[in-house]
Z-matrix of the N, CA and C atoms (Angstrom, degrees):
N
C 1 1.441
C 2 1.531 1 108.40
N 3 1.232 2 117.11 1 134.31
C 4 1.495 3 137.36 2 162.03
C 5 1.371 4 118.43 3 -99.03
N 6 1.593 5 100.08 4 115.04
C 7 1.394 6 123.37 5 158.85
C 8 1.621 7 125.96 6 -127.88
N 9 1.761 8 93.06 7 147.40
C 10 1.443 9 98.65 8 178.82
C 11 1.530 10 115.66 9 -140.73
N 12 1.322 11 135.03 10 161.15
C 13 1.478 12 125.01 11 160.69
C 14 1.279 13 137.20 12 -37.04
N 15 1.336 14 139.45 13 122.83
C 16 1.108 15 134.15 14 175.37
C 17 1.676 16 122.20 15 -31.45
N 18 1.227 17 128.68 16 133.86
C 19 1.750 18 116.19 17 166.82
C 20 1.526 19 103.79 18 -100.93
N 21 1.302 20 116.75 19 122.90
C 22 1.270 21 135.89 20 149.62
C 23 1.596 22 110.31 21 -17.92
N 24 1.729 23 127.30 22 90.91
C 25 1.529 24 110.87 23 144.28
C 26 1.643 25 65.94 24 119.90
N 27 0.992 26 148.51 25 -13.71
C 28 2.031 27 133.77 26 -178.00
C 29 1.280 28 110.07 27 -92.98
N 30 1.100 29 106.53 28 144.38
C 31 1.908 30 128.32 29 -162.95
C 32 1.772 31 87.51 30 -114.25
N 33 1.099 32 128.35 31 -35.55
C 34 1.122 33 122.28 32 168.81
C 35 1.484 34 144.15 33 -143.81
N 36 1.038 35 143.34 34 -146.58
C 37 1.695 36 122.87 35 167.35
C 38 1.684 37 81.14 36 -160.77
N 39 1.451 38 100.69 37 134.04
C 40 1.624 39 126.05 38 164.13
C 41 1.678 40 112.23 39 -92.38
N 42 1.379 41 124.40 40 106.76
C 43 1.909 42 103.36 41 -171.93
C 44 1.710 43 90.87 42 -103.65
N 45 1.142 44 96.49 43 171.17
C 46 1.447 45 115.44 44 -160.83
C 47 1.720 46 107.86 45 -146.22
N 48 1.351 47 105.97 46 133.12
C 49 1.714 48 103.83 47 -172.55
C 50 1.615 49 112.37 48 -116.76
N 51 1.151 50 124.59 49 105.88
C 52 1.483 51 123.71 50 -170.82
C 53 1.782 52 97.66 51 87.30
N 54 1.196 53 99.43 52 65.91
C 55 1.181 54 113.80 53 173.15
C 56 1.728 55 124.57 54 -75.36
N 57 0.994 56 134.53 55 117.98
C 58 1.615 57 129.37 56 -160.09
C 59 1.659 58 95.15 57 -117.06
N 60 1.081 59 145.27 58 -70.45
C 61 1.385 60 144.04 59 -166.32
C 62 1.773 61 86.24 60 175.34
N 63 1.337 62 85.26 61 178.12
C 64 1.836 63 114.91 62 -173.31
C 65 1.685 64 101.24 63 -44.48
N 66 1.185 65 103.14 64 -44.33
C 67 1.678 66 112.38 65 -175.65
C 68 1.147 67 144.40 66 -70.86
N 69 1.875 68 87.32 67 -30.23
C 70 1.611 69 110.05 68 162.58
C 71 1.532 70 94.84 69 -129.58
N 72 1.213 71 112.81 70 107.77
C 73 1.532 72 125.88 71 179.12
C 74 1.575 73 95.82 72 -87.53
N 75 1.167 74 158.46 73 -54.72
C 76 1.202 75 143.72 74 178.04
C 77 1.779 76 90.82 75 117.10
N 78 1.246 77 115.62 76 -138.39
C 79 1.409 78 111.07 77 -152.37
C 80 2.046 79 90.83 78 -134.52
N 81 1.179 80 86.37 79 125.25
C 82 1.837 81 106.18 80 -176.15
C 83 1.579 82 98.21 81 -81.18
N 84 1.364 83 113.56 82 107.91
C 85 1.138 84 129.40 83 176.73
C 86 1.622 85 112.95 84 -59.89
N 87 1.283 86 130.22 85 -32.45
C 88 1.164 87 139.24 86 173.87
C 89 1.207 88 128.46 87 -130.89
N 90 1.275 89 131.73 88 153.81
C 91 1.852 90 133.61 89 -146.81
C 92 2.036 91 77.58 90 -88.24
N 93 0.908 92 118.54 91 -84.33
C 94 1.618 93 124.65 92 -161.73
C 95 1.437 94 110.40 93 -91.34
N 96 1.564 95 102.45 94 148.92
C 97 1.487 96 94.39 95 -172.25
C 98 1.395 97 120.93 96 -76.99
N 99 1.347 98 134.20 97 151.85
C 100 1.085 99 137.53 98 -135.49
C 101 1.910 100 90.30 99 -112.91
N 102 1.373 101 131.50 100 130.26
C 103 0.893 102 153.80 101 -170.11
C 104 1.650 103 115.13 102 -65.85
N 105 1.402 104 123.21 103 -71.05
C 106 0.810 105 134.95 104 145.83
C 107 1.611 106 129.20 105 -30.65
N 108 1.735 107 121.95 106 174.45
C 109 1.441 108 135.26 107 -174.10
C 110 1.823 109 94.50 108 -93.45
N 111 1.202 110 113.80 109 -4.04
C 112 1.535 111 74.36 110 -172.47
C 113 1.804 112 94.18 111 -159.15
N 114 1.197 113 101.86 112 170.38
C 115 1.498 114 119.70 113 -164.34
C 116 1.684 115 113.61 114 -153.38
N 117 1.344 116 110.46 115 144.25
C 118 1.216 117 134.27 116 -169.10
C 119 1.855 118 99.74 117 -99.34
N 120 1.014 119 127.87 118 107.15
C 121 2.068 120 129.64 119 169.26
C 122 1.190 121 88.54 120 -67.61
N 123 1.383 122 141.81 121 69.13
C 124 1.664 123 120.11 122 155.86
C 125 1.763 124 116.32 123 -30.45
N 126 1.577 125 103.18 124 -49.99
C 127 1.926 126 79.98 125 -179.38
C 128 1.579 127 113.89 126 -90.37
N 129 1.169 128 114.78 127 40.08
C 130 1.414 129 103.19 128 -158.34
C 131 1.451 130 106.47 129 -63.83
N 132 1.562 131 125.45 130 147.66
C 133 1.312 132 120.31 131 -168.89
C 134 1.711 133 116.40 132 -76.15
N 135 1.509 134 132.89 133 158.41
C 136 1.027 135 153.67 134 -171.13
C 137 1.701 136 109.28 135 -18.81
N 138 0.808 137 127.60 136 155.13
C 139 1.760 138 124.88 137 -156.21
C 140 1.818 139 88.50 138 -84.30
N 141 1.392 140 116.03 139 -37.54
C 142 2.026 141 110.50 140 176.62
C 143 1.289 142 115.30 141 -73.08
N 144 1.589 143 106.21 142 4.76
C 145 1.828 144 104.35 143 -176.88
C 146 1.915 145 107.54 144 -65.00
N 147 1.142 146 109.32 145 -157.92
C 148 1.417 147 121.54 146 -178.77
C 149 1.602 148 95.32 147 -140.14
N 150 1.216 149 116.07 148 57.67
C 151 1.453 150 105.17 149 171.68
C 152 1.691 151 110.87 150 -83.40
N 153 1.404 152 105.85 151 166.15
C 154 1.731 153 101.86 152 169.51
C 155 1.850 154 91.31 153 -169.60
N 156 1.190 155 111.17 154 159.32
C 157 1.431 156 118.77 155 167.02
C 158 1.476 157 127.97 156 -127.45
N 159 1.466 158 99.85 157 -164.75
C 160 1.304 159 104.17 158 -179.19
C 161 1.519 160 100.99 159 -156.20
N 162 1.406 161 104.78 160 129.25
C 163 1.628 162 112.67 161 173.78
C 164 1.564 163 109.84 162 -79.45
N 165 1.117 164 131.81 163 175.99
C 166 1.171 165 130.15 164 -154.87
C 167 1.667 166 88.87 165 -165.81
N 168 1.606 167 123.85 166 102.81
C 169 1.848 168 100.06 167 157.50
C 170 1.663 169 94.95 168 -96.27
N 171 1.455 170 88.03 169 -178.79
C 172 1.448 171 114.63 170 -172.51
C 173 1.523 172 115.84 171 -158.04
N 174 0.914 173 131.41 172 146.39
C 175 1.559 174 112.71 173 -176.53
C 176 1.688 175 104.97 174 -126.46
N 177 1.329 176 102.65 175 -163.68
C 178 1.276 177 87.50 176 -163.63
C 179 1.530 178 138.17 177 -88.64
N 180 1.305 179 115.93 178 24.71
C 181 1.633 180 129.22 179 141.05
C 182 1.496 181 97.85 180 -47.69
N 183 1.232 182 109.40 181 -83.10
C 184 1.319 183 130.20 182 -168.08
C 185 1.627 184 101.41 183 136.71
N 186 1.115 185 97.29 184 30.31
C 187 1.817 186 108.98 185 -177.87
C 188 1.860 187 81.67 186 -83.59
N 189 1.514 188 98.59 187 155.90
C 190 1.683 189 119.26 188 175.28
C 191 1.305 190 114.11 189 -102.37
N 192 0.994 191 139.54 190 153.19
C 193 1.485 192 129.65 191 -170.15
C 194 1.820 193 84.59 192 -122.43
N 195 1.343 194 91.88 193 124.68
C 196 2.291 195 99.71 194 -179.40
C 197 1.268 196 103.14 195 -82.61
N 198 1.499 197 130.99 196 -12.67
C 199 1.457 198 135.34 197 162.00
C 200 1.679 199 104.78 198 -53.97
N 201 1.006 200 101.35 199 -47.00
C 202 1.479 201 108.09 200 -162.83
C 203 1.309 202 132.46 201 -76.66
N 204 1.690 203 112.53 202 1.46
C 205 1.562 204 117.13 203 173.12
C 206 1.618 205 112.95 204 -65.85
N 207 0.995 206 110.33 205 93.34
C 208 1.806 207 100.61 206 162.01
C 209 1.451 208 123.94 207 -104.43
N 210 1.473 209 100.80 208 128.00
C 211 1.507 210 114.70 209 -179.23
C 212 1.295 211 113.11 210 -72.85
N 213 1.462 212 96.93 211 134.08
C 214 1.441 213 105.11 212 -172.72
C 215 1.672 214 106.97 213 -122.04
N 216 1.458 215 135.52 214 166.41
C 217 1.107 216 127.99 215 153.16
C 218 1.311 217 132.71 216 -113.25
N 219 1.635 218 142.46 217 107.19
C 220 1.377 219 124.27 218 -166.97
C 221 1.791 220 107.31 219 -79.73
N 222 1.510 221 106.12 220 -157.68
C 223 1.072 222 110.81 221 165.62
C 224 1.383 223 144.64 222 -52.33
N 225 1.369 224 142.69 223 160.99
C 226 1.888 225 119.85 224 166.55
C 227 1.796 226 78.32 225 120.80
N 228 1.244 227 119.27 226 -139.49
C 229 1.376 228 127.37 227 -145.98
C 230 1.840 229 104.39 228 -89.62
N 231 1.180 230 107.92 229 11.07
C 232 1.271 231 115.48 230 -173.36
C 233 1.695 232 102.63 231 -103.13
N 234 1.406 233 122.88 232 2.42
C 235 1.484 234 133.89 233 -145.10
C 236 1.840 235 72.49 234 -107.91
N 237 1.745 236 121.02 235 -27.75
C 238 1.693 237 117.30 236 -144.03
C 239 1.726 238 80.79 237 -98.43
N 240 1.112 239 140.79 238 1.55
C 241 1.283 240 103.58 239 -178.22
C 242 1.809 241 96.92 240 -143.90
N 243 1.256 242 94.80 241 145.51
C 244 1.636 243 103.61 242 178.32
C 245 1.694 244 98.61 243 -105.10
N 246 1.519 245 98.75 244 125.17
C 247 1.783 246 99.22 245 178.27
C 248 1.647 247 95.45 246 -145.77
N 249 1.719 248 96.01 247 146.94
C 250 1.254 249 113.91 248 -151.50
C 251 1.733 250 93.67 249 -136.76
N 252 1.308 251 111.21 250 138.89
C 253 1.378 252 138.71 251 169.79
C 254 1.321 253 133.54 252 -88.68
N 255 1.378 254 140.37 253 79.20
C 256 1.688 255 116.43 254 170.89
C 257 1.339 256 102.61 255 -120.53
N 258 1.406 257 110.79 256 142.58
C 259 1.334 258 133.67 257 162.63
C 260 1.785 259 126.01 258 -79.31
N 261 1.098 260 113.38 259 118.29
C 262 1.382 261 122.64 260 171.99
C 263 1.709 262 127.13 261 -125.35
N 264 0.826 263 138.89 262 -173.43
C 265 1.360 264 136.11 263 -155.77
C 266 1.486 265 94.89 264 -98.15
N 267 1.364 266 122.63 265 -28.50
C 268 1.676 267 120.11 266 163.76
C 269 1.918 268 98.20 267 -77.54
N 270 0.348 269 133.87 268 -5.14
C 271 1.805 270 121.46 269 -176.17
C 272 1.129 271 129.86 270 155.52
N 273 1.300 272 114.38 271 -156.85
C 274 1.938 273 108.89 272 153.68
C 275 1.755 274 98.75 273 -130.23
N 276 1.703 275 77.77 274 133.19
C 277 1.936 276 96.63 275 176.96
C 278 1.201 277 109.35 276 -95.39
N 279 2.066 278 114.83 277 112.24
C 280 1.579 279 87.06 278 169.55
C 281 2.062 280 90.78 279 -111.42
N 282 1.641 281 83.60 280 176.28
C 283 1.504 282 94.77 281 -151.94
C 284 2.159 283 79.41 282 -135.70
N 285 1.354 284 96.02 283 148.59
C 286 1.431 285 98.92 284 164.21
C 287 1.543 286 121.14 285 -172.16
N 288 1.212 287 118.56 286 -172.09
C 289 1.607 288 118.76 287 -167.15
C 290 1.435 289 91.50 288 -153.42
N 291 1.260 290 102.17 289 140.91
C 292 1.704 291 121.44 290 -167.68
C 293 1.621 292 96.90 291 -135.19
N 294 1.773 293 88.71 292 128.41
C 295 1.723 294 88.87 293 175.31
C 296 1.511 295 95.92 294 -128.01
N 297 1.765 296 132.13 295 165.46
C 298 1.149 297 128.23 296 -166.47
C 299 2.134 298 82.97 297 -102.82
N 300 1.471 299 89.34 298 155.25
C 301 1.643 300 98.19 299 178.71
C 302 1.572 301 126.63 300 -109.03
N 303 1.935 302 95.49 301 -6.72
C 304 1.341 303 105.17 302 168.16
C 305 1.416 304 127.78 303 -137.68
N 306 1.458 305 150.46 304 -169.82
C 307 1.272 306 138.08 305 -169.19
C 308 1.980 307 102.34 306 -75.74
N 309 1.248 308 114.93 307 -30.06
C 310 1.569 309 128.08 308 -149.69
C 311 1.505 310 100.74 309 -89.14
N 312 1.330 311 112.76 310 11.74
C 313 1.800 312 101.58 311 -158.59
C 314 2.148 313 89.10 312 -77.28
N 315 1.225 314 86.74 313 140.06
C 316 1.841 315 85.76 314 160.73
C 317 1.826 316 104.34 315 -98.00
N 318 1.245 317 100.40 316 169.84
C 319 1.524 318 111.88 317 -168.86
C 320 1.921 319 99.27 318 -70.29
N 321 1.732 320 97.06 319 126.23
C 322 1.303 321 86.23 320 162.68
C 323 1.628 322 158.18 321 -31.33
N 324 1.443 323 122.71 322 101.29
C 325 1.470 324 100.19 323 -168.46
C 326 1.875 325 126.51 324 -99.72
N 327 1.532 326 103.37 325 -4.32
C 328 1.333 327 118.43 326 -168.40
C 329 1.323 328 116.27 327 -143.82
N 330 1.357 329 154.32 328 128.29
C 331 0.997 330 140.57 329 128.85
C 332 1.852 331 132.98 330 -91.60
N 333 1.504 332 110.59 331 114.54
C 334 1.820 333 103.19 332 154.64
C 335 1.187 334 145.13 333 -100.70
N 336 1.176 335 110.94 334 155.96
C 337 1.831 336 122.60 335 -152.30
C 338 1.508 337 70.97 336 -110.66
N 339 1.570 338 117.41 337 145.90
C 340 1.108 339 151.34 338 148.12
C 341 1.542 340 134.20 339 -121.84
N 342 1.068 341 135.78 340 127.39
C 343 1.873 342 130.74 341 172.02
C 344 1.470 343 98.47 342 -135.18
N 345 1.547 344 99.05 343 133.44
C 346 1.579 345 151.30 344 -149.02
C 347 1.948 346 83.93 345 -94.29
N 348 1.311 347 112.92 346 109.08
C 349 1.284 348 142.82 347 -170.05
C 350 1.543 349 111.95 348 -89.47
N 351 1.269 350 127.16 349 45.01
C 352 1.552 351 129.04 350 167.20
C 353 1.441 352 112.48 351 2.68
N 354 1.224 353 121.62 352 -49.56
C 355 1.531 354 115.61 353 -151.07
C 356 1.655 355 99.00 354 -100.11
N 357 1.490 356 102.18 355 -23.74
C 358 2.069 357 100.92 356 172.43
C 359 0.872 358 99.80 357 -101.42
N 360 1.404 359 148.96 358 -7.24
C 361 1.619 360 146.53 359 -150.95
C 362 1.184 361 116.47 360 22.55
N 363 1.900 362 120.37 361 51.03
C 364 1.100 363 140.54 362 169.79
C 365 1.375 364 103.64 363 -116.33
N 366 1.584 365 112.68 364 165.98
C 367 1.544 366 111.07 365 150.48
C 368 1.379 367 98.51 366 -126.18
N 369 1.580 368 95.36 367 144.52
C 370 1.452 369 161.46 368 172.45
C 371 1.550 370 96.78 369 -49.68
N 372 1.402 371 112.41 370 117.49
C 373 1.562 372 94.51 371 166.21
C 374 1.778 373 88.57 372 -98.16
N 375 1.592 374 108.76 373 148.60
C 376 1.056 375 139.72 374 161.24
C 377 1.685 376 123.28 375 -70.84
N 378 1.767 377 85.40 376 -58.61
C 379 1.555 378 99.75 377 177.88
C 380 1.233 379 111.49 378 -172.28
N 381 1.258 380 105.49 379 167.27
C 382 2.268 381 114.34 380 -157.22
C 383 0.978 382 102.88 381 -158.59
N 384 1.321 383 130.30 382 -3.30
C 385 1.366 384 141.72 383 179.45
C 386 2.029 385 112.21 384 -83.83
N 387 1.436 386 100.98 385 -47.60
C 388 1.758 387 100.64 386 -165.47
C 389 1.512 388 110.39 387 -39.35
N 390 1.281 389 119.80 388 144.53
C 391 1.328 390 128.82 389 148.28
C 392 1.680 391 135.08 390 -16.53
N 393 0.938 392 128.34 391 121.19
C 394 1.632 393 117.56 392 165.35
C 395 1.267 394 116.59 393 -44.14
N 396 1.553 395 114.78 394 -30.38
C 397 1.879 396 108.24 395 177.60
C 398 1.712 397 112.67 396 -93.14
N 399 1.641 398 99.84 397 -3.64
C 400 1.330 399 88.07 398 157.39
C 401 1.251 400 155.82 399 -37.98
N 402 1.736 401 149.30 400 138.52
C 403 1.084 402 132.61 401 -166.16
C 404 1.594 403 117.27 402 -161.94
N 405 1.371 404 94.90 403 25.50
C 406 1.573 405 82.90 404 167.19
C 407 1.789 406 82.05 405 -166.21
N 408 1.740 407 108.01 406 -165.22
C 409 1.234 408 103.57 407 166.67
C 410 1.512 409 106.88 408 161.60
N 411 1.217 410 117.95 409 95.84
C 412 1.514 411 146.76 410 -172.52
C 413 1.872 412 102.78 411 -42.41
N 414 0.915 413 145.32 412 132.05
C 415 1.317 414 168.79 413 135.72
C 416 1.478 415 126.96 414 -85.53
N 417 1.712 416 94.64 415 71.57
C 418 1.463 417 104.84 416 -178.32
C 419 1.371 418 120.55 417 -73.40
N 420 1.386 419 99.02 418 -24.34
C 421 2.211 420 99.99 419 171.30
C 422 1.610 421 111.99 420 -66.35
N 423 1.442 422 116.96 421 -31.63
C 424 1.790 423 110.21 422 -172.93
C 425 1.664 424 100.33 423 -44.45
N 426 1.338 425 87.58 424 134.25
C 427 1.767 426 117.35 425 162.22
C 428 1.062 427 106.26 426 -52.99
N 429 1.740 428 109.90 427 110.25
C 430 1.693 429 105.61 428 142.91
C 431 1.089 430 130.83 429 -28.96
N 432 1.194 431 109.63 430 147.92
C 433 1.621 432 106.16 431 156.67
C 434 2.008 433 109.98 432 82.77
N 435 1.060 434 81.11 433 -5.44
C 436 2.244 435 89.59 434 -168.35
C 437 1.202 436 102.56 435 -129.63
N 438 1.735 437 113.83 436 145.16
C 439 1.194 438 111.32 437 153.72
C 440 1.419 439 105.16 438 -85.47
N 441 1.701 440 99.61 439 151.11
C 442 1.601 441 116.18 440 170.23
C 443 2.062 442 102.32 441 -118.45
N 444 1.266 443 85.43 442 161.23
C 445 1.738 444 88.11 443 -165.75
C 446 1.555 445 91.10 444 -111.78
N 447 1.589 446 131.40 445 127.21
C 448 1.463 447 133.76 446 159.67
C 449 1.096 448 131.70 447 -95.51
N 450 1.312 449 116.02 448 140.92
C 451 1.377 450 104.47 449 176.24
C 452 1.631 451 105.22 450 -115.17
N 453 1.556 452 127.58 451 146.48
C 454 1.492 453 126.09 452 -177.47
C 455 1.541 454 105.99 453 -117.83
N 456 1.040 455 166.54 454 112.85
C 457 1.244 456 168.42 455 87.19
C 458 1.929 457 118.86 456 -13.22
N 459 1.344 458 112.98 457 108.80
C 460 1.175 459 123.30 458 163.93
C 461 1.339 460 129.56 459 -89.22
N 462 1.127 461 140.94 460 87.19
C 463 1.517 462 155.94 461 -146.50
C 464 1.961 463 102.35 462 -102.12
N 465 1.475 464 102.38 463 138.27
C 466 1.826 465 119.48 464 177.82
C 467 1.459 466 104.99 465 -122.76
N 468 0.904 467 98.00 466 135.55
C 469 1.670 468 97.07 467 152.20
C 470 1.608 469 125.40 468 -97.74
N 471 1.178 470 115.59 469 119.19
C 472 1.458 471 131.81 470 174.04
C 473 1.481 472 108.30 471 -107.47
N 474 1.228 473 103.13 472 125.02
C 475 1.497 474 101.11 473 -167.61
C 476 1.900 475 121.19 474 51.22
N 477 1.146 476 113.35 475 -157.15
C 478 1.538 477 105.03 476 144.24
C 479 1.781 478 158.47 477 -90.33
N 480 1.320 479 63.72 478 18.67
C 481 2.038 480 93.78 479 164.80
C 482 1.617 481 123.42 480 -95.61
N 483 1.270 482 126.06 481 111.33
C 484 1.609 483 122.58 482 173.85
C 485 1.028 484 102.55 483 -48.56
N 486 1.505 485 139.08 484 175.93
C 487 1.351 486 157.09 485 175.55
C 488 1.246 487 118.07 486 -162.43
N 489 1.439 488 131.91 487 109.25
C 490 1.292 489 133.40 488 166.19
C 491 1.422 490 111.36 489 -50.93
N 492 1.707 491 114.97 490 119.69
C 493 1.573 492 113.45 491 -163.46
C 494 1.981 493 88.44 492 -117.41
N 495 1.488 494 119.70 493 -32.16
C 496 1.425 495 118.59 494 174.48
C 497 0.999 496 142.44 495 -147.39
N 498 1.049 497 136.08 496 111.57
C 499 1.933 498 131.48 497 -156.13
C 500 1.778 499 99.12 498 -110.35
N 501 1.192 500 92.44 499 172.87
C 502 1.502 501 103.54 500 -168.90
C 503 2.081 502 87.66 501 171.93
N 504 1.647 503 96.20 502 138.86
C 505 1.261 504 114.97 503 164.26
C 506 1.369 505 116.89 504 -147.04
N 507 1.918 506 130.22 505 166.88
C 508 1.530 507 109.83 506 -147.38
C 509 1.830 508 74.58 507 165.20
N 510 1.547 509 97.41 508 122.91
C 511 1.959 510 122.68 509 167.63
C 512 1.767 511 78.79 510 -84.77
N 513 1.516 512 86.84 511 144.96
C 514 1.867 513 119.72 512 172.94
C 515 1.736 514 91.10 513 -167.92
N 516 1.532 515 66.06 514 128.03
C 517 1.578 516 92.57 515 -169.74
C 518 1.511 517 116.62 516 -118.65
N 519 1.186 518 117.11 517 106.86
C 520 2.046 519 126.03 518 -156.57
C 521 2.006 520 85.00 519 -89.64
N 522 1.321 521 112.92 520 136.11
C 523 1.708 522 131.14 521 173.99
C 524 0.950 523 100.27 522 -66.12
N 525 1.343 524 101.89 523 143.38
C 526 1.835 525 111.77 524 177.35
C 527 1.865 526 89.24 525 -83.03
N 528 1.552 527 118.04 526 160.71
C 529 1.069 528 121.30 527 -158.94
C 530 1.414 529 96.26 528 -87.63
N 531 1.465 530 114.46 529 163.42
C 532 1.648 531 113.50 530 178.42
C 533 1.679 532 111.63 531 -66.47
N 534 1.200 533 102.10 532 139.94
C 535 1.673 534 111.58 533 164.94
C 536 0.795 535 124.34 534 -81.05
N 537 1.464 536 148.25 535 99.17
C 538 1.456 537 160.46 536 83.91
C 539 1.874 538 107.78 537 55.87
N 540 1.152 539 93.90 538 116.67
C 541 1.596 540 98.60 539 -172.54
C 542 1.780 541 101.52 540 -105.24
């Protein structure tokens, strides 16, 4: 089951599975938008897939609000990594732990930091560079004052092909700075 926060002013929420940006919406889990915070993927794919979504409100035009995509992660390779969010006045720190889910995993060689771009309804790579033993990774550009939504990807090399071995996504939200009297 998929749940998310209510959006202010939406009559409904459209969810979306293999979500790419506005352009490539991925695959609409349900014919009409669903009223309620939360939703059941009846076909959702195999528990080792790499699924993840995106909520969608809409109100009652049926206009979409592009504020309103939040990335979500379901089950499958997102089950292998625990990732964690805090916001501080330097940024948002996320921090995480990656476990392999089958006998074949090769040793981590990459991890990327991504943040989910409201205004392109893309995400932003951050970074593609960190280490495989990497495990955390400061986000000094996130907006005060806002939550931003991340996505982390842990990448192997098998043979000479990368392989997504762990996903994990997570809102961290950096304080707007104190106001000055």
């Amino acid at each position: 089951m998929l749940s998310w926060q209510p959006v202010s002013g939406a009559t409904g929420y459209l969810v979306h599975r293999y979500w790419g940006d506005a352009a490539n919406p991925g695959t609409r889990i349900q014919d009409q938008p669903v009223t309620g915070t939360t939703v059941t993927d009846t076909a959702a794919p195999h528990p080792s897939s790499n699924a993840y979504y995106a909520v969608v409100a809409v109100d009652a035009a049926g206009v979409r609000s592009e504020a309103a995509v939040l990335p979500w992660v379901g089950d499958g390779y997102g089950a292998s990594m625990a990732l964690a969010a805090s916001g501080s006045a330097d940024g948002v720190l996320l921090t995480w732990t990656w476990f392999c889910q089958s006998e074949w995993c090769p040793e981590p060689s990459s991890v990327a930091v991504q943040r989910w771009n409201p205004a392109t309804q893309v995400w932003d790579e951050l970074t593609s560079t960190l280490p495989g033993t990497a495990v955390s990774y400061l986000d000094t550009a996130a907006p005060a004052g806002a939550t931003s939504h991340y996505r982390v990807q842990v990448y192997g090399q098998d043979g000479d092909t990368p392989g997504q071995m762990g996903y994990g996504a997570v809102p961290g939200t950096r304080p707007a700075p104190p106001t000055s009297t």
